[in-house]
N, C-alpha and C positions, 0 to 999 in steps of 0.2 A: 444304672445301666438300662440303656432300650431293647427291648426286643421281648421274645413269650417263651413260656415253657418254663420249669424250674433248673433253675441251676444245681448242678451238682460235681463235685470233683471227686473223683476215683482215679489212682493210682495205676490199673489194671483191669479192675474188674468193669464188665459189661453191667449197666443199670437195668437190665432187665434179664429174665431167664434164657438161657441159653439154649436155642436150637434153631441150628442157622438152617436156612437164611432168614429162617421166622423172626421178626419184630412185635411187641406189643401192639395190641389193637387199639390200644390207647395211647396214640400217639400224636403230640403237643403238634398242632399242624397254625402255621401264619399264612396270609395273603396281602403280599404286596402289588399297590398298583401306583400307575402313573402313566399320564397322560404324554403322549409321544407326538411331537407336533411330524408331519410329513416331510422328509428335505428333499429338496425338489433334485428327482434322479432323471438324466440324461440317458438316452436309451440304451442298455444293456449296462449303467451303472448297477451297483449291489449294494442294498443297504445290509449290513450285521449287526448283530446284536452281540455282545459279550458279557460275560459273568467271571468274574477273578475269582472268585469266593462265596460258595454256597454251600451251607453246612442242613444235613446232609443229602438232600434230596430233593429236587428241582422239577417242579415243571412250568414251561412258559404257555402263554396265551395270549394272541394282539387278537384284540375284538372278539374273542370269544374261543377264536382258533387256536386250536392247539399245535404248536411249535414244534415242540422238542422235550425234551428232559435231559435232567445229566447228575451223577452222582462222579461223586472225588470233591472233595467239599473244598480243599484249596489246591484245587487244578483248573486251569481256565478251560470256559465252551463257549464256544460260538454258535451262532445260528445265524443262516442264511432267509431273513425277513423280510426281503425285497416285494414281494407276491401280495404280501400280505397288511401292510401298510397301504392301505386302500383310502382311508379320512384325511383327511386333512386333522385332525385330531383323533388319536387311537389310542385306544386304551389295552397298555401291556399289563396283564399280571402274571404274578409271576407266585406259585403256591409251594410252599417249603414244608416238607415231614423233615421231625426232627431224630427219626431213625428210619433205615432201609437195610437192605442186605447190605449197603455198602460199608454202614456201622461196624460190621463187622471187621473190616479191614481198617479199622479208623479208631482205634482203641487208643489214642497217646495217654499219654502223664499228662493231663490236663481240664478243663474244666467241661461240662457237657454243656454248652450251648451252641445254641442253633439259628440260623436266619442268613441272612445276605449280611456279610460283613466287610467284603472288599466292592470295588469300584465296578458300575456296570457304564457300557458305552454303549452308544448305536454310532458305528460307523460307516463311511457312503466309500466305496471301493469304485475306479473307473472299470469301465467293462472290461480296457488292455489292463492288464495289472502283473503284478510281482504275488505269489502266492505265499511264496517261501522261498530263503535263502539259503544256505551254509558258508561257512568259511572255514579254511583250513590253514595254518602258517607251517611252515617247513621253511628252519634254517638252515643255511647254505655255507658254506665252505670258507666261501669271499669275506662273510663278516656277514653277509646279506639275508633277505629274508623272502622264500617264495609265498604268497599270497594268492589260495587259487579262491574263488567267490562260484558254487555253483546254486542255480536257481530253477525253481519250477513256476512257468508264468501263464498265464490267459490273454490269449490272441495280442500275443507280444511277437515281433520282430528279433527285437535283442535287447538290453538291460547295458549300459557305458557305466563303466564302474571308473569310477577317480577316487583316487585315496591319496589324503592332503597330509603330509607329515606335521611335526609338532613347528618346525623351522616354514612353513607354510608352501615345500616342496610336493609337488603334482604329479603322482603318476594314472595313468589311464589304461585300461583294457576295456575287453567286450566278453560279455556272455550271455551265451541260450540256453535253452532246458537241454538240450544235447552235447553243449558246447561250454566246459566251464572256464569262465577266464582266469588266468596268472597274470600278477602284479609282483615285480621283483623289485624289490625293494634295498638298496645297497646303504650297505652300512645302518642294518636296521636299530631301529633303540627297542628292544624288547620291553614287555608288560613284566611286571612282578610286584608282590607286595611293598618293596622298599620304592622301588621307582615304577609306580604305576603309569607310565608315558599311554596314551593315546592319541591313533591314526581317527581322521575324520573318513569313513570311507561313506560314499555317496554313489545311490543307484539309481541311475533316469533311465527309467523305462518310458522303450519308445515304440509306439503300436506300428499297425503294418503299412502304415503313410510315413512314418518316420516320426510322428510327433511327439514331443515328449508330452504322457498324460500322468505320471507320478514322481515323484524324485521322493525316494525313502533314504533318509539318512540311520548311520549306525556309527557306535563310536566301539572303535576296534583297538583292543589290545595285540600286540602281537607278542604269543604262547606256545610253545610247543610243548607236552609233557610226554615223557618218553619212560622206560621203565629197562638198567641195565646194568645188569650185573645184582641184581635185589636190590639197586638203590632208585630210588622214583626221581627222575630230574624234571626242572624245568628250565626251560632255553639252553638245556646241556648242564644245567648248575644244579650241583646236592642243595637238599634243603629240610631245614622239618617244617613244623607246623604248629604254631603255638596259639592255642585259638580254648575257644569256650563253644558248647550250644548254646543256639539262643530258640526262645518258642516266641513265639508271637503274642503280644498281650500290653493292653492297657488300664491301669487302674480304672481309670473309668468307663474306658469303653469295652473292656472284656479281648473279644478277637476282633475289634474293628479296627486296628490301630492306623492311625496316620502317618504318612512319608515326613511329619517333624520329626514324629518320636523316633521311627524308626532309622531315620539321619543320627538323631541324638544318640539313639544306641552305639550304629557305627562308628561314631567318632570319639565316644566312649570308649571302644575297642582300641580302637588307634588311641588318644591319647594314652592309653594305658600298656602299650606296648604288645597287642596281640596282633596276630597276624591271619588267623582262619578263626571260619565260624561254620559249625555245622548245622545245615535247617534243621534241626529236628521237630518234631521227625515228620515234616511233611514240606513242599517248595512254600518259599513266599512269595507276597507281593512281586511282580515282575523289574519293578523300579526299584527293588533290593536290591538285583544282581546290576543292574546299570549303577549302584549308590556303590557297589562291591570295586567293580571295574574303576571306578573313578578314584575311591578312595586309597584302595590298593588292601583290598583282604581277601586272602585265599577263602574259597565257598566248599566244603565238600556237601553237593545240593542231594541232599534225600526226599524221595518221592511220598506222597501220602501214604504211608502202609505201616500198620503196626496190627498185628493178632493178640495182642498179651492176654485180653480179656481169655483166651482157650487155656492160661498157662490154669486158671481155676479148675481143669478139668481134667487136668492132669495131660493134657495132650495139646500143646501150643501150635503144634504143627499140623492140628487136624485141618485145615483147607490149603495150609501152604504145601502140604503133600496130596491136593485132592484138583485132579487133572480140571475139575468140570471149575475150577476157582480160577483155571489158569488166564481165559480173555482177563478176568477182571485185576490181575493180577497185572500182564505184563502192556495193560493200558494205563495201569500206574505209571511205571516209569517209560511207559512210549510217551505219554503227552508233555511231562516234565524237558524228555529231553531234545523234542523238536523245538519248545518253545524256549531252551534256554543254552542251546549249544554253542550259541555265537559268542558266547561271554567268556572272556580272557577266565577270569576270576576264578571259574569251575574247575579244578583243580582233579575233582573224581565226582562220580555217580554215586551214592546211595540207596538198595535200594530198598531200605525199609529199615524197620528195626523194634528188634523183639519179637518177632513172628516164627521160631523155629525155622526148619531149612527141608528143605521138600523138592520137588520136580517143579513148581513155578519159580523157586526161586533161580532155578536152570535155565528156565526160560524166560524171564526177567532180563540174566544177565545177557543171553543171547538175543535179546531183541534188544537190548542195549548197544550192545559193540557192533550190531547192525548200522547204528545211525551215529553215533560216535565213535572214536578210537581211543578217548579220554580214558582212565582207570576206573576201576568198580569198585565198591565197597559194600559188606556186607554182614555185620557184627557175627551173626551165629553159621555161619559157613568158617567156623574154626578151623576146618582142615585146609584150608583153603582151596579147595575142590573146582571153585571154576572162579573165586573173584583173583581182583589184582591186590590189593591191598590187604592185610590179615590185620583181625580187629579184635580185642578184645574190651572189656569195660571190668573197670572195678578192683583190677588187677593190683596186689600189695607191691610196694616196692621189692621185695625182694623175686618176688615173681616177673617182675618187669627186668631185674636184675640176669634170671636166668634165662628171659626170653633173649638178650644183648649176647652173653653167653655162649648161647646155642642159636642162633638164628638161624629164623625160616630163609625161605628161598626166594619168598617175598618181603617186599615191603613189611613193617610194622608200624601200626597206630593206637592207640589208647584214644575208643572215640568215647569213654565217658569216663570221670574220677573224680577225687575230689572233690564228692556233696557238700556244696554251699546251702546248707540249712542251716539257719538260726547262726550266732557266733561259729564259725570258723571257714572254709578246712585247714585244717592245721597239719601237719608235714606236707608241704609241698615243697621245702625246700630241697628234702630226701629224695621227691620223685625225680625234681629236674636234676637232680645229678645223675642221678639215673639214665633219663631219658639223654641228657647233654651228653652220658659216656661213651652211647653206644648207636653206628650210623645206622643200624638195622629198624632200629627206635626213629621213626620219622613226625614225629607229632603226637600231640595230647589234646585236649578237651574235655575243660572244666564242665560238672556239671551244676550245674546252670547261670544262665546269666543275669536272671531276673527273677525275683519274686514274685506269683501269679498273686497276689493278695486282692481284693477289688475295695474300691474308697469305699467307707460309710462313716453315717452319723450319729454319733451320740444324741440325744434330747435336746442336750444344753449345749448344742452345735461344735462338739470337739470330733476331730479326724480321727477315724481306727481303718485298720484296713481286715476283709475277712477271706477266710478260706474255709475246708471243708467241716460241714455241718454249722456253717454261722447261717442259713439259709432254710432248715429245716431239714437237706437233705441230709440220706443213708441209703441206704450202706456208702459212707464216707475214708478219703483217709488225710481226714485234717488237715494239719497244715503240711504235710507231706512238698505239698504246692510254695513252699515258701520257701526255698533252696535255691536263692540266687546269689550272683556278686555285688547284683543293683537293687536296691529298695525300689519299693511299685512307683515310686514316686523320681524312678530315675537319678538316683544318688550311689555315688559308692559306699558299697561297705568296705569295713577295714580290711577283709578276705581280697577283694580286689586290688588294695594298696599293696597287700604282699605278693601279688600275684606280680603284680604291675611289674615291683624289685626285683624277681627273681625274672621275669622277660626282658630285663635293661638289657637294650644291645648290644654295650658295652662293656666285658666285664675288665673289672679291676684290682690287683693286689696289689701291699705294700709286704715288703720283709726288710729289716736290716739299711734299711737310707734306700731299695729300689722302687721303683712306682714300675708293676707290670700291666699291661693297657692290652685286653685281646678284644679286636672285632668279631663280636657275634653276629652280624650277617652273613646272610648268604649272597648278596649280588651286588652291595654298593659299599663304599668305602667310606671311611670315618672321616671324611674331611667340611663335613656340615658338625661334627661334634666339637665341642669344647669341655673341661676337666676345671672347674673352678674347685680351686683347692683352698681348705682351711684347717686353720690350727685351733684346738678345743681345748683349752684347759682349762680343771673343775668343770668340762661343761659348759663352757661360754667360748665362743667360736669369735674369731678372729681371722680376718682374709690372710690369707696366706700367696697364692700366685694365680696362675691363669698358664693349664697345657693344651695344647691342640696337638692333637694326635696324627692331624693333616690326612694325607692319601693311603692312610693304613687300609688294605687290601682285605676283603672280607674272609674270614677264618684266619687271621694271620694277628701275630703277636710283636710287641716291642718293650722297651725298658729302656727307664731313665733315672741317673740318679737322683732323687731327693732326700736328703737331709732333712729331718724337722728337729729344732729345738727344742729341748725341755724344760721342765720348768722344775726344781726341786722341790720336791715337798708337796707336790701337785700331781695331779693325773694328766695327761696328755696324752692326744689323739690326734690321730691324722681323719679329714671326713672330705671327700671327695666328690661333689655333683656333676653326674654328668647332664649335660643341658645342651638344646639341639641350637645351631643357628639361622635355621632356616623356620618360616613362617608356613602354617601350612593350614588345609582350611578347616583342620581342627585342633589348632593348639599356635597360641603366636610363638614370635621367634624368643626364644632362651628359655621354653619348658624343660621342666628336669625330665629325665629318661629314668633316674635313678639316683640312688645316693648310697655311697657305700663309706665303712667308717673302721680305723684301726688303730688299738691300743700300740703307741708310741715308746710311753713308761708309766707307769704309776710308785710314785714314790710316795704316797698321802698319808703312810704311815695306817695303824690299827684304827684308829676313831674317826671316823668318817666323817660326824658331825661336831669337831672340835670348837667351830669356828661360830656353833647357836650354844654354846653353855657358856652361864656363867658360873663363878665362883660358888664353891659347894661349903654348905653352912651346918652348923649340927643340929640334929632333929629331935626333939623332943618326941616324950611318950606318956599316952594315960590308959587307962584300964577301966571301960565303964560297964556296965552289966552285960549289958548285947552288942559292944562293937569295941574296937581298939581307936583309938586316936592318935594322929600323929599329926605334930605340927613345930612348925619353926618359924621365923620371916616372914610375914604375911601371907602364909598359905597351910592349910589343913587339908590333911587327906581321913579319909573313917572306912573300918573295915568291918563288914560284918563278922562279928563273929562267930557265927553257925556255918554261913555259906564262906566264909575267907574272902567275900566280893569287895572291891573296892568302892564303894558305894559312893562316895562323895570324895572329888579334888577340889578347892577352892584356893584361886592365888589373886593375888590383890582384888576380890571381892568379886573374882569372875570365875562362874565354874569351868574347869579343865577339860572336865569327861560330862556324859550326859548318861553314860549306862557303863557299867565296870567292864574292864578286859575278861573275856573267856575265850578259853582253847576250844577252836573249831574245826571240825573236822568236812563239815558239808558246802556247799556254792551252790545257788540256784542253778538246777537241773539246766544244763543245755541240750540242744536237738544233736549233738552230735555224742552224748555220752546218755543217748535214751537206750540202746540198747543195753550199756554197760550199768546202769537203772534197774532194766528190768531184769537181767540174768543175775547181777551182784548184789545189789543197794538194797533195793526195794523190799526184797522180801527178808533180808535180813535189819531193815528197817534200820541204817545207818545212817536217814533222812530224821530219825530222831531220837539220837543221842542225849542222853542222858545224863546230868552231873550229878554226884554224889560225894559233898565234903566230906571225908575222915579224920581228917582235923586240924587246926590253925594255932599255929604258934608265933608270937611275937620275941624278939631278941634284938640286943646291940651289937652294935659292930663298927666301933670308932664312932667318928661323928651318925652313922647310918642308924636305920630304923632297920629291920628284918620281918616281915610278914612272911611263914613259910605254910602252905596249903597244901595238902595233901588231899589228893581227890581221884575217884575212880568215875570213869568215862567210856559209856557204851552205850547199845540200843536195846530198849526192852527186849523182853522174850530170847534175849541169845546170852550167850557165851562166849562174849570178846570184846574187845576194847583197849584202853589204855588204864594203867595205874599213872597217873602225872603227877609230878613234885612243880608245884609254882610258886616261887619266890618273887617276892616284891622287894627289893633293895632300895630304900627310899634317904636320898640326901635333898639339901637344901635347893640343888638344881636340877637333877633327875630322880625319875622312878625306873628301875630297872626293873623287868619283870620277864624270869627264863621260866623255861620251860624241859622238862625231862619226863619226857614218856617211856615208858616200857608197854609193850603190846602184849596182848596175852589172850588165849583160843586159838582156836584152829584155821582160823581168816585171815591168810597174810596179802591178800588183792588187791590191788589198786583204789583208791579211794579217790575223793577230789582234793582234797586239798591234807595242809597241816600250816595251825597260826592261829591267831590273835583276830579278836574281832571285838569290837566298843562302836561304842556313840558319841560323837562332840557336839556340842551345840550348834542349834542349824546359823548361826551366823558365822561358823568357820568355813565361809563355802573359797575361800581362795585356797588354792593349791599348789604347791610349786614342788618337785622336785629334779632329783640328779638322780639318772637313768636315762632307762631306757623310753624314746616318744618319737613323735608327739602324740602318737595315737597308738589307739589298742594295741597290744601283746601281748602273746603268752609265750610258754617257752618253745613250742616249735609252730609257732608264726613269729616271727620278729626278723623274718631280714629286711623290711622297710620301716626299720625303727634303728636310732642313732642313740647313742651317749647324749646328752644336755641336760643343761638347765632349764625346765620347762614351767609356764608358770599356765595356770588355766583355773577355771572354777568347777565345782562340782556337778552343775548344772551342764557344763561344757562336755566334760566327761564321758557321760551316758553316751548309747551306741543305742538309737532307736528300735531294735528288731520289732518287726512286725508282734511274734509273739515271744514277750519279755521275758529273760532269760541272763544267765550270769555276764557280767559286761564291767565294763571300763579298766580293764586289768593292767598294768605297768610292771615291766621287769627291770632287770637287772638296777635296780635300785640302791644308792647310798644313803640317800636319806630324804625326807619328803617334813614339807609344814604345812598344817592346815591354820589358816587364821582369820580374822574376822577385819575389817576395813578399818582396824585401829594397828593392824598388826599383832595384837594378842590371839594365841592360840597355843598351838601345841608343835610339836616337829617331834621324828621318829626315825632314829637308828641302829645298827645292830650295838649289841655291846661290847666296848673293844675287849678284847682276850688281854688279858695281864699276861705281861711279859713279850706280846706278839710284837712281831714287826713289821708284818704285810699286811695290804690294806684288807678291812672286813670284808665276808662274803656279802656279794651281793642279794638283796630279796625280793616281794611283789608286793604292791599294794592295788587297792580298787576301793573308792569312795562312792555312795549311792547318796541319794535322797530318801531311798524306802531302805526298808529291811530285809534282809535274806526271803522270812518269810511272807513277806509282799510280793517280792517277784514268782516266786514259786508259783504263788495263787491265781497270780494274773494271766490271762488267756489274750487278752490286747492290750495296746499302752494304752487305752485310756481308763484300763483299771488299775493303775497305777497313781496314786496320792501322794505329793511328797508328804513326809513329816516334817514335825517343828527339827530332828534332830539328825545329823548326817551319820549312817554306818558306816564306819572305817574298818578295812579288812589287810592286816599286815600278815604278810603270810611265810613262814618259810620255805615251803613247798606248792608247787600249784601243778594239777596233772596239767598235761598238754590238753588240744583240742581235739585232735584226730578229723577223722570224715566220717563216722562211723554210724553217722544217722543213714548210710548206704553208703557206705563203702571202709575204706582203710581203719583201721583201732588204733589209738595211741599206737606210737611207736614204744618199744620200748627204753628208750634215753628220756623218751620225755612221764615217763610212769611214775607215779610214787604210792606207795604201799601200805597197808595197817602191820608198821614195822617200828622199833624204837627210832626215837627221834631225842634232840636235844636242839634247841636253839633259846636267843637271850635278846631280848629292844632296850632301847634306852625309848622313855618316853621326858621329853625336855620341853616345858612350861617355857612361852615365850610372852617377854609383856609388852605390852603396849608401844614404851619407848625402850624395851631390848636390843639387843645387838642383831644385827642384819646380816644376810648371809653373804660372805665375802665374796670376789670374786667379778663384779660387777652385772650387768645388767642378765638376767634369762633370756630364755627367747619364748614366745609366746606359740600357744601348742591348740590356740582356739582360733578354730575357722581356716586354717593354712590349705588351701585348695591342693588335692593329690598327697596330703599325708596321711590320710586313716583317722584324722578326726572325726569326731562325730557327725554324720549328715543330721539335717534337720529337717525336719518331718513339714511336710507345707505349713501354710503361715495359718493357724486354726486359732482361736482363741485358748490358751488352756489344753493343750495335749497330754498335759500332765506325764512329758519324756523329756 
């Protein structure tokens, strides 16, 4: 990154001592210059100057003279530099402090740097000119739409306004600063996220000879937002808002970011099915809200203001209730909303957040609704006291549940939830039923959309990305900053892939032979959608038909019969994509929207994996000083005899296992169960559990071998754990090995997991199983995960986070093989129940290249090594993810407990030229664009992810 000063990221807290408006006197200060050729001005032309983005404190100077100043770091200023361009070559600088009093209102969740990061212009204005416009639309009765344009101009005449439909229809008016003109417009096509239609409208100002000396074009949506009855509309139509925040930020250039990336972003949105995005917490780029408007995504635009840093002081609202704060307050959202009220997109005002609630924030809103009519928002004006919108963050479903309930008299939105830090957020399926129930509930917003991480380098030239205190600074809050749905590298995470599912504007059910089909829009109909349907048995998909749902009317429902065949003795599914047919200029035509999938019949009987065993043979037994021995047919297994470990499997002269099966209880720490770490885990040290064998008995049983181990399992220093009974059942084709815990202490809490965790050797990296895919899951993230046959590598697997954390998780699970490119390996599933007759429960697995305690240790991926040997983690229980790094806790469906347990695997040796798994081909779960595979970290030599 370019620019001065040290970087530093703090969550809230102000980096220096607090006493406003006082700033350290040692303050990181830049000087930029550059030489400005003269443009040759006709007389009483104006040359300006502009600034988009100056963080925090500006002053200018052409040749020596001083200008101006401006603080509001991403608020645009102008200067009138006509006078002063005097050279034919002038030299502008321009000198940047990287703190002022205005720091004080500029506290966000993000990184502290400083300098000119947006675009500067010098522009030449005629003398007659256009100063500023407004527009306003008001629909009409007829179907029509009135369009009045009023403007404030300089030694102008009048302003000819023509606005060109999208069909290349002409309508004309005129307007002056006293006089504003109406354009009515018949049979108007309105603006909105689904159908973003824009009007070309076109301003030729013409001075007091008549001449035209500007023509300012503007591309107009036509919007009306109105607010009645507590429901917010727009162009008269109910709506919510399915959106995320986004900050501004590029890996490599910090806050400079470029109109690619930020396109990229946008169309990211869009492909992934969101429809708002909230600035937080300060306006951006101006060719945002033009990229907004074109694209079709609702903006709710907030103003640069956040005070969080005063929350350290126990009084967050010390200037936002301090009159003499009030200019600098309600010039926040004055300059935001002159400069950006023309834009269909803007949905509501903003005007801050996280600042407490005070007398400016009265005057805020009231200088707001002075220069628009648009709605306000305002997170901590909870009474809703003077905004239009009522706001909350953070809120648990069940609390969202009683807001639907009881609803206010406004509007409701949820403008921040579910923290995307590290793997997850997980329930967000819970919220959008939630939010979907109830119309008082008008929108949500993920927090956050991006990763703030910034590129670096290793020595030996490998990618990591850093956040807070990789840089020396402190007081720091880490990676705090790495709560996106996007990696810095502009990638989705698997968080987004679920997000994406649960936003499909389609939803769909099957019951009993009917397919029901409801349009989730709010403004256009389903007849750009199509329904390609397949039939899934075992897991292997088969085209099935092709529905179009045609002119289905937005909020409106249908059904049709379909019938699917079964297959006996097999599982079947119905799995339905819906896919758009329209082409659009961020996603071609037949992108999926969604994929949703339902159990048909399952008749597959108890043994899941009938179809990878072979014939069971009887097993010999020996007794040597320190181990047991078992062997039969070209394979031995050796137990220790002190520990009861399976120390060594060998089948036709390949080892099986690389490290013995043990019952685990722990998963490398994720960022969203760091609280549930610190208050439970950690100090009761459950991160390091303890075995202790009490003793190992060998026995027959028919042709089988019996290994039974008795072992007590807990963390030093306490008082809890489990007593576990593990039996190894060993025949000529399987090892079966259950598991029976009894719990014991005073500790029945949540843990992370419960299961089986070994080592294969590193050349078993292909992977296939039947479950749940292609990409990551856990139990409450998986509604963008389908039933199949998935086949991928372990390499493929991993889920890059920033900082490395529990990953590549797969549920609902039949059976899974790990094997090496001869086909020998291993395959793993539940053990069938004698006597049962319904198919086995389903389980989780997750394959690494490192060890549990590799990921633990590592702070980036590129401290991360693979090993020669791959960990394999079969799990019978796996806790959910929650959001709980700031926000929601496990829900409790998805919890599980230091409580008894009982579960049982088959682990089935597969050889070389063995039997294959029936059924025919997989489907391949590496690299599928929009599934939640794994992103891939830029192309670096050796990332070691």
């Amino acid at each position: 990154m370019d620019g001065y000063g040290p970087l530093q990221y703090t969550d809230e807290g102000f980096p220096f001592p607090v006493k406003q408006p006082l700033v350290p006197s040692h303050n990181p200060t830049g000087v930029y210059q550059r030489e400005l050729l003269r443009p040759v001005l006709a007389p009483g032309e104006q040359a300006v100057l502009r600034l988009d983005g100056v963080d925090s404190y500006a002053e200018i100077y052409l040749n020596g003279e001083f200008v101006g100043m401006t603080k509001g770091s991403r608020l645009s200023a102008e200067f009138d530099v006509t006078e002063l361009l005097t050279r034919r070559a002038n030299l502008l600088s321009v000198k940047v402090q990287q703190f002022s009093d205005g720091t004080y209102v500029e506290d966000q969740d993000m990184w502290w740097a400083s300098g000119i990061f947006r675009d500067v212009y010098l522009m030449v204005r005629p003398s007659a000119r256009l100063e500023d416009f407004q527009v306003t639309t008001h629909l009409t009765d007829d179907g029509g739409a009135d369009v009045t344009v009023a403007v404030r101009t300089r030694a102008v005449r009048d302003v000819r306004l023509t606005l060109i439909g999208p069909d290349g229809t002409r309508l004309e008016s005129t307007a002056a600063d006293d006089a504003p003109g109406t354009l009515h417009v018949p049979e108007a096509r309105t603006w909105s996220p689904e159908s973003p239609v824009l009007y070309d409208l076109v301003m030729s100002v013409h001075d007091a000879d008549g001449a035209v000396v500007e023509t300012v074009p503007h591309r107009l949506g036509l919007a009306e937002l109105s607010i009645v009855d507590g429901r917010l509309l727009l162009n008269g139509a109910y709506f919510k808002m399915r959106g995320v925040n986004r900050h501004d930020h590029d890996d490599r250039r910090g806050r400079a970011v470029g109109m690619a990336r930020v396109r990229r972003d946008l169309e990211l949105m869009k492909l992934h099915n969101i429809n708002a995005v909230r600035t937080s917490h300060y306006p951006n780029d101006p060719r945002f809200y033009e990229m907004c408007d074109e694209l079709g995504l609702l903006v709710l635009a907030e103003t640069d203001l956040e005070t969080h840093g005063f929350e350290n002081t126990g009084d967050i609202a010390r200037i936002t209730d301090d009159p003499a704060w009030e200019p600098t307050f309600v010039d926040r959202i004055e300059r935001l909303v002159i400069q950006e009220r023309n834009h269909a997109c803007v949905v509501a005002w903003s005007l801050g957040n996280e600042s407490g609630f005070g007398c400016n924030i009265r005057a805020m809103y009231a200088r707001c609704k002075q220069l628009d009519a648009r709605p306000v928002h305002y997170e901590e004006d909870r009474d809703g006291e003077c905004v239009d919108l009522i706001s909350t963050m953070y809120s648990r479903v069940s609390q969202m549940n009683d807001f639907g309930e009881h609803p206010h008299p406004k509007p409701r939105i949820l403008c921040e939830y579910g923290h995307a830090m590290g793997n997850g957020p997980g329930g967000l399926a819970e919220y959008q039923r939630v939010i979907d129930r109830w119309d008082s509930i008008q929108g949500q917003f993920i927090w956050e959309w991006c990763d703030h991480g910034l590129a670096a380098m290793t020595e030996d030239g490998r990618e990591y990305h850093t956040y807070g205190g990789d840089h020396g600074d402190y007081p720091n809050n880490s990676n705090f900053c790495i709560d996106g749905l996007i990696f810095p590298w502009q990638e989705p995470s698997p968080g987004l892939t679920e997000y994406k599912q649960l936003l499909c504007p389609l939803g769909v059910g099957w019951d009993d032979g009917e397919l029901r089909v409801r349009n989730g829009r709010f403004f256009t109909d389903a007849s750009d959608i199509v329904l390609d349907l397949e039939r899934v048995v075992d897991g292997v998909a088969e085209p099935l038909d092709r529905l179009t749902p045609g002119p289905l009317a937005p909020q409106q429902e249908m059904g049709t019969a379909l019938p699917v065949p079964v297959e006996p003795g097999r599982s079947t599914h119905l799995r339905v994509r819906v896919r758009s047919t329209a082409a659009t200029a961020w996603a071609p035509r037949g992108h999926e929207l969604g994929v949703f999938q339902f159990v048909v019949a399952d008749s597959t009987g108890p043994d899941a994996a009938a179809h990878l065993r072979t014939e069971a043979s009887r097993m010999e037994v020996r007794a040597n000083d320190d181990e047991l021995v078992i062997f039969g047919v070209d394979q031995e297994l050796r137990f220790d005899i002190v520990t009861g470990a399976l120390t060594s499997w060998v089948r036709g002269g390949r080892p099986v296992l690389a490290a013995p099966p043990a019952v685990g209880f722990w998963t490398p720490l994720i960022d969203n169960h760091q609280q549930e770490a610190d208050a439970l885990w950690t100090g009761r040290n459950l991160q390091l559990m303890q075995t202790s064998t009490r003793s190992v008995v060998l026995r027959r049983e028919e042709n089988a071998a019996v290994v039974e181990v008795a072992q007590i399992i807990g963390p030093p220093a306490q008082e809890l754990g489990f007593e576990v009974d593990l039996t190894y059942t060993i025949t000529g084709s399987t090892v079966s090995v259950g598991a029976v815990g009894r719990a014991y202490g005073e500790y029945h809490d949540i843990i992370p997991r419960i299961g089986l965790t070994w080592e294969v050797p590193g050349s078993a990296h292909r992977v296939e199983w039947l479950g749940l895919g292609p990409g990551e899951n856990y139990p409450d993230s998986r509604a963008a995960a389908v039933v199949g046959r998935w086949s991928t590598t372990v390499e493929e697997m991993q889920t890059p986070y920033v900082v490395p954390q529990d990953c590549a998780n797969r549920g609902g699970v039949r059976w899974l093989t790990l094997t090496d490119a001869d086909g020998a390996g291993l395959a793993v599933a539940r053990t069938p129940l004698r006597g049962a007759c319904e198919p086995p429960e389903d389980f989780d697995f997750s394959v690494w290249p490192w060890t549990c305690q590799d990921i633990d240790a590592a702070r980036h991926r590129t401290d991360l090594a693979p090993r020669e040997n791959v960990t394999v983690n079969v799990n019978h229980r796996v806790l959910g993810l929650g959001s709980n790094s700031w926000g929601s806790e496990v829900l409790d469906t998805y919890r599980i407990r230091l409580e008894d347990f009982s579960f049982s695997f088959d682990l089935i040796p597969l050889d070389a030229d063995g039997v294959a798994p029936a059924g025919g081909a997989g489907e391949s779960a590496s690299g599928l664009p929009g599934t939640g595979t794994a992103p891939k970290t830029p192309t670096t030599p050796g990332t070691g992810a």
